[in-house]
N, C-alpha and C positions, 0 to 999 in steps of 0.2 A: 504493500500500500504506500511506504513512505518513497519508492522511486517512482511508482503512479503519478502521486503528487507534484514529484521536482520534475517528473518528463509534463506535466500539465501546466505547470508555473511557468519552464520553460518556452514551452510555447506560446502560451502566455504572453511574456514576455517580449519574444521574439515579433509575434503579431503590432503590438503595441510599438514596439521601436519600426519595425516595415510602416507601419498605417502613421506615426510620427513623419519619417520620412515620405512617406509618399504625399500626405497632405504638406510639408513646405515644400515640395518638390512642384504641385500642381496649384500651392495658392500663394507662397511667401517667398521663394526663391527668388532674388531679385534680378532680372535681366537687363544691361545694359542697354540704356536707349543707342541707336544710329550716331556714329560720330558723325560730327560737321566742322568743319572753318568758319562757318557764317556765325558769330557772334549774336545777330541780331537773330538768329533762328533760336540759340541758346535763350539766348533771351525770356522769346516770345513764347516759348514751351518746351522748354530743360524742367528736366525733372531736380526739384531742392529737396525733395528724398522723402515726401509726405503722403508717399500712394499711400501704406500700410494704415497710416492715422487717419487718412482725411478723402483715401480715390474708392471711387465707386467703380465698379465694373462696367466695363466701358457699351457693352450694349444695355446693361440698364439705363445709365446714363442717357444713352440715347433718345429711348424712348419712351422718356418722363414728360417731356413737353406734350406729347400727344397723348397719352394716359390722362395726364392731368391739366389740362390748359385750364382748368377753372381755380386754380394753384397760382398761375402766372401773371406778370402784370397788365393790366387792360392793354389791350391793341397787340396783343403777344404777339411777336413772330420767331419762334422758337427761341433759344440761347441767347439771339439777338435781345430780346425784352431787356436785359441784365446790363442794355448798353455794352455788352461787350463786341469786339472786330472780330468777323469772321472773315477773313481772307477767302477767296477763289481756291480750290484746292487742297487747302487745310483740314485734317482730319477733326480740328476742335478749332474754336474758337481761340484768339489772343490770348493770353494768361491760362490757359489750360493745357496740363501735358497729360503725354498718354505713356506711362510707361507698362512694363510686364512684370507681373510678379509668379513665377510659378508659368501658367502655360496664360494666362487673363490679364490683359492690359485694363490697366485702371487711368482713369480721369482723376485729378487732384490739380487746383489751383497753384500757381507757383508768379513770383513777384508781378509779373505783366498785368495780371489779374488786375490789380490797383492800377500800377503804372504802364498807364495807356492810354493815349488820348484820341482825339480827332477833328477833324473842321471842317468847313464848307467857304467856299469865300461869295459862293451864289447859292442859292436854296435846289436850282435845281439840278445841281451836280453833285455828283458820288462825293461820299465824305473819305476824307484822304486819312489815314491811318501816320497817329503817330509814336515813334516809340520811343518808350522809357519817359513819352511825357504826364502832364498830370490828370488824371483819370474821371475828367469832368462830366462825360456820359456814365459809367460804370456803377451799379446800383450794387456793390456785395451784400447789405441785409438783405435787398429781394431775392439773393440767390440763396442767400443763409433759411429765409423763412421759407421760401419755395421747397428747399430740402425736406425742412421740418416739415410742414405742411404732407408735404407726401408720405414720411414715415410716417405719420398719425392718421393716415386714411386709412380705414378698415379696408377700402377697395383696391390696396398696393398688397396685390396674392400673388403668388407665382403663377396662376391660369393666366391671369390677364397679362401680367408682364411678358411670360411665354407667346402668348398670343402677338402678341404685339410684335417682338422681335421678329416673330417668323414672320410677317407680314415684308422685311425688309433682310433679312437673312436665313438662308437652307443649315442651322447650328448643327452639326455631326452630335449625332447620339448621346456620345459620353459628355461632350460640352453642355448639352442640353439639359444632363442629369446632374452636372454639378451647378449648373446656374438655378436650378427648378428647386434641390433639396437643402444647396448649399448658399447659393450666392443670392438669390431672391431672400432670404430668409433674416442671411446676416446685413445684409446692407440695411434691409428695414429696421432692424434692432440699431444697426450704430445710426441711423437717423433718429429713433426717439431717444437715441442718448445724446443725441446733438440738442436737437429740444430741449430738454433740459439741464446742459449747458450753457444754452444761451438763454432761459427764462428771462434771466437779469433785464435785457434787451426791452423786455414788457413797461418797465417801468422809466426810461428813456424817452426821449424825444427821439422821432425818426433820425434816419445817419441823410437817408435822400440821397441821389444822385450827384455822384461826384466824391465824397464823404464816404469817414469810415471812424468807428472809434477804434483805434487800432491799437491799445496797451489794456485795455479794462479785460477784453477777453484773453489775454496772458494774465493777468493779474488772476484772474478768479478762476481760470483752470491750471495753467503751468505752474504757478504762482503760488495759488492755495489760498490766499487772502480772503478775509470775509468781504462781503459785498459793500464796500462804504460809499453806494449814494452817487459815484461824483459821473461828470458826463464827460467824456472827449470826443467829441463832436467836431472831426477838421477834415479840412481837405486836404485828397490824397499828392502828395508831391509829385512834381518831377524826376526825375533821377538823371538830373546832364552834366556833363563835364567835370564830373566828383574829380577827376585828376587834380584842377584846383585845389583841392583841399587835405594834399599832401601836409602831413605835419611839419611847422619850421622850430627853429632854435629857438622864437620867444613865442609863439601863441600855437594854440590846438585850437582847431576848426571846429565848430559842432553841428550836428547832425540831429535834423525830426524838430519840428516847429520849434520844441520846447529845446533843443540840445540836448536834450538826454543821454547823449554818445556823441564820443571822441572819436572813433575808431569806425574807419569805416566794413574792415569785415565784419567786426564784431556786432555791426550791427546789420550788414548780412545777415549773417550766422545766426544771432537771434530775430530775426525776422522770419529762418525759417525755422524755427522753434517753436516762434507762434502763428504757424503757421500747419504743421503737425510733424516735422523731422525729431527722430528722435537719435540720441548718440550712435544705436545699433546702427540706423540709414546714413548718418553722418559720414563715415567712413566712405563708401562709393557715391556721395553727394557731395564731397570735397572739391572735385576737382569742377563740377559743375557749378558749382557757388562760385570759385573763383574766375572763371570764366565769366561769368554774369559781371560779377564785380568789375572785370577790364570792360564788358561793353558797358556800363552807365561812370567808367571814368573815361570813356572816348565819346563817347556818344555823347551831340551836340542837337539843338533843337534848332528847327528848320528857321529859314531865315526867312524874317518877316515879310508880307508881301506890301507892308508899307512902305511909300520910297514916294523921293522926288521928282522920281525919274519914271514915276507912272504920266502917262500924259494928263494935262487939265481936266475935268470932269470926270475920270475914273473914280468911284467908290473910295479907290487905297491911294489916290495921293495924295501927298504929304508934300507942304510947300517946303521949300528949301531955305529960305529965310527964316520962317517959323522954327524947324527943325532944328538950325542953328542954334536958336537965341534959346533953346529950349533945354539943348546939351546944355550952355552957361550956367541956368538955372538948374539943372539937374546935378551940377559938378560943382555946384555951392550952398545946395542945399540935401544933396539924396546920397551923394557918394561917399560922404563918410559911413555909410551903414552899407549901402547896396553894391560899391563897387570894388572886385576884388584887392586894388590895393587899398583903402580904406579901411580904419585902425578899430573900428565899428566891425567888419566883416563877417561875416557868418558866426557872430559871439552873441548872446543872449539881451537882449534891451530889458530892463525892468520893466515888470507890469507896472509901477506905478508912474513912470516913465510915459512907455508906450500907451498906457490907457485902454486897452481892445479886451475883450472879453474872457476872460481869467478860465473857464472851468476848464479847456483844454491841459493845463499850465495845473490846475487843483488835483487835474486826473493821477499823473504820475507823483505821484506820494514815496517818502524816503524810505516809507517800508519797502516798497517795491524795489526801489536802488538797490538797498540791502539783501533783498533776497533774489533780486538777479545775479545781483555780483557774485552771489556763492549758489546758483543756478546748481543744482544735481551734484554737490561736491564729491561725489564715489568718481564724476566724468570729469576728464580734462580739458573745461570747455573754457577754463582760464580768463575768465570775463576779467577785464581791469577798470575800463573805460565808461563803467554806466555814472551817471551823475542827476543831482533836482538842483534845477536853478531859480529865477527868480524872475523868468521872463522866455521870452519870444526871443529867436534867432532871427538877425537881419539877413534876410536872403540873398544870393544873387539877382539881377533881372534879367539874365537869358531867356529870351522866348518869351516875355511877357504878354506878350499879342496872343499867346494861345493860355492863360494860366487863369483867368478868370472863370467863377467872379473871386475877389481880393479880398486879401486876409487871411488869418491862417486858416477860419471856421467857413469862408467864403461869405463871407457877409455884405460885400458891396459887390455890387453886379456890375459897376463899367470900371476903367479907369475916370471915367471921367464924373462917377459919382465920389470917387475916392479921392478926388480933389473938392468934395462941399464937406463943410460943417456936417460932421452928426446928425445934429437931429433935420439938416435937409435932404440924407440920404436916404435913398428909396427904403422903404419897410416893408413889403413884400415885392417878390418880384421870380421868375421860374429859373428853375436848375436843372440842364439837360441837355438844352440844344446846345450841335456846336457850328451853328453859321455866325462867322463871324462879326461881329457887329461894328461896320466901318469907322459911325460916326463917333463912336462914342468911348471906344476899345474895349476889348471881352467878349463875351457872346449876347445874340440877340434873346432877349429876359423879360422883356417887360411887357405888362398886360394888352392885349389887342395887335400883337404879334404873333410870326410862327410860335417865340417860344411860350407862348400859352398853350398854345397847343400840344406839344411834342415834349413841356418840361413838366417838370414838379415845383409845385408852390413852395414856397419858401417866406417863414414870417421870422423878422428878426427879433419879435417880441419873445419867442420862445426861450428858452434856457437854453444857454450855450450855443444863441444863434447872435449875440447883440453883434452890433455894428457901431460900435464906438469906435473911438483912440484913433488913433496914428492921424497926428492932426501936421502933419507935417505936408507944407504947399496948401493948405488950405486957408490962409491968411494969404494968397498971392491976390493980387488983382486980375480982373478977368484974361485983359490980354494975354499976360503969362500966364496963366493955366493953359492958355488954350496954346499957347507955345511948349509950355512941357506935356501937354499932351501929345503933342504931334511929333515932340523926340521920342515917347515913351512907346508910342505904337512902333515905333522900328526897331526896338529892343529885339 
């Protein structure tokens, strides 16, 4: 009986370590994405190593739009609703990679997601894609709740998602049984555990297009922290010409409205952290991280279509005398904060200083500092560089012709409201479209236009939407405004 037993255990055994390996062999096994040269393909959909935490299987994925369009935002038109670019020929959208884990490529968001923009310079021409810039269409809570939304449907079964998929794919048999008993199953579960991750979300003011709060959901999952109330409510940045911000001998450069980081991998690195890369993925995510890295320190935003050298009556020209006297103004009153050699430069301005709308700035809290710094101490993830300050970082204005609308929360919709008094600035006005809006700089926003139509409303009364501060060129006199305007649109 007792060698009964050890020949029974043994098998036992042996079945449990085969069916161990055979399930990371056909679900977790990680498979190198396609190499490429193109940086900006890296970019646009390199895998930062978050299939495991955060990719859906990639024909589920697919055919959730049409399962659930009553999930989606009004006017859906597929992935598109989410403001995100789909390119011709692209298997996903902008900011989504498709990698393989096991024999099942998964969908999972990676930087692009956010940082991606677009424009139009006529209403009735294709919107041109831009990358690494600030992701002013882009809706990530509608795509966060859309998620949600679907794991909490009683009607997301494996019949109907089965169904679905064959409607656009012949799945080989054994694919079919593991998507039907295995992957239907588990994706719905890590959806209602996404839901209740992000509950928090309920008690917020919407993010809205364009916008993200982008540390509160590290704070209270990576993080651990209890839920303290605060709102970070900003717009998603840019990501151009970070080579600028090489460290020198007397100042470190800072990084994320607030500076919150010195370091610009590390705040890679932790970007894809909270985003779902865990140390295990870190390892074969390395060298894709750094790669990203070189394309948003090369990568330059397009240059502006304002110019003096547009003929008379075109929409984008910009006089040349004006423009002149506009740079003088602008190099005696903006350059110490905006331009890279200015002693102001990407360093933090006091809130009480700058005057603009504090909760972005209340969000990241010195607990958080402290317990990123010492992030997963068993891992070598060697955080040095996290910091809380006391203010807003003065940005560059590369590309400002497409960065609107202004401030860090997006609170003024032109440049040229961000030259009036406060309380003359517009208080509501839409967030969404990107035709760009000639006369005024920024995009077209305001009520009885396309972008009422195609945008999202926006009331600066809300919490964490105010529109105060940076009162700076707002004491100018008319003509120079409208002179530093006409420098600031060729930025």
């Amino acid at each position: 009986m007792r060698r009964v037993f050890w020949k029974w255990l043994l098998a036992v055994l042996v079945l449990l370590v085969v069916g161990a390996f055979a399930l990371f062999f056909l679900l977790f096994r990680p498979v190198a994405q396609p190499k490429t040269n193109d940086l900006a393909e890296v970019f646009n959909h390199g895998s930062i190593g978050n299939e495991e935490a955060q990719g859906i299987p990639y024909w589920i994925w697919r055919v959730l739009p049409q399962l659930f369009p009553e999930h989606m935002p009004a006017n859906a038109d597929g992935y598109g609703a989410f403001g995100l670019y789909w390119r011709a020929g692209d298997e996903v959208p902008v900011g989504l990679s498709v990698k393989t884990l096991g024999v099942i490529g998964r969908v999972a968001p990676n930087c692009a997601f956010c940082h991606q923009g677009s424009y139009r310079l006529r209403a009735d021409e294709p919107a041109r894609l831009v990358e690494a810039g600030p992701g002013t269409r882009v809706n990530p809570q509608a795509y966060i709740r859309f998620l949600i939304d679907v794991g909490a449907d009683p009607r997301f079964t494996a019949d109907r998602v089965m169904t679905e998929i064959g409607r656009i794919y012949d799945m080989p048999v054994w694919e079919r049984a593991l998507y039907r008993f295995v992957l239907v199953p588990a994706t719905r579960a890590a959806l209602q555990e996404q839901g209740r991750q992000f509950a928090w979300m309920k008690d917020r003011p919407d993010w809205g297009p364009g916008r993200i709060d982008p540390f509160n959901p590290v704070k209270f999952q990576n993080l651990r922290l209890a839920d303290d109330h605060t709102i970070g409510n900003s717009d998603m940045m840019p990501l151009w010409s970070l080579a600028d911000l090489a460290t020198t001998n007397t100042r470190r450069f800072s990084l994320h409205w607030d500076g919150l980081q010195t370091d610009l991998y590390e705040t890679v690195v932790s970007g894809a952290i909270g985003d779902g890369m865990t140390y295990k993925s870190y390892g074969g995510s390395e060298e894709g991280l750094r790669r990203i890295m070189d394309f948003i320190r090369l990568q330059g935003p397009p240059p502006s279509p304002f110019s003096p050298l547009r003929p008379a009556g075109d929409p984008y020209h910009v006089d040349a005398a004006a423009v002149d006297a506009g740079r003088g103004i602008y190099l005696a009153q903006c350059a110490v904060c905006h331009d890279a050699d200015g002693p102001r430069y990407r360093t933090p301005i006091s809130i009480v200083e700058l005057g603009t709308d504090r909760h972005r700035l209340d969000m990241w809290t010195p607990a958080a500092r402290d317990r990123y710094a010492a992030y997963e101490p068993s891992y070598a993830w060697s955080f040095t560089n996290f910091q809380k300050t006391d203010g807003y970082v003065a940005t560059g204005l590369g590309g400002l012709w497409l960065r609107g609308p202004y401030l860090h929360n997006g609170s003024v919709p032109t440049l040229r409201a961000l030259l009036l008094p406060p309380a003359e600035r517009p208080g509501q006005f839409y967030r969404g479209y990107d035709l760009v809006d000639a006369e005024n700089g920024g995009f077209v926003s305001m009520p009885d236009t396309p972008g009422e139509r195609y945008g999202t409303l926006y009331h600066t009364s809300r919490p964490g939407n105010g529109n105060g501060g940076h009162l700076w060129g707002t004491d100018l006199p008319p003509e120079a405004k409208e002179q530093l305007l006409s420098y600031l649109k060729t930025l």
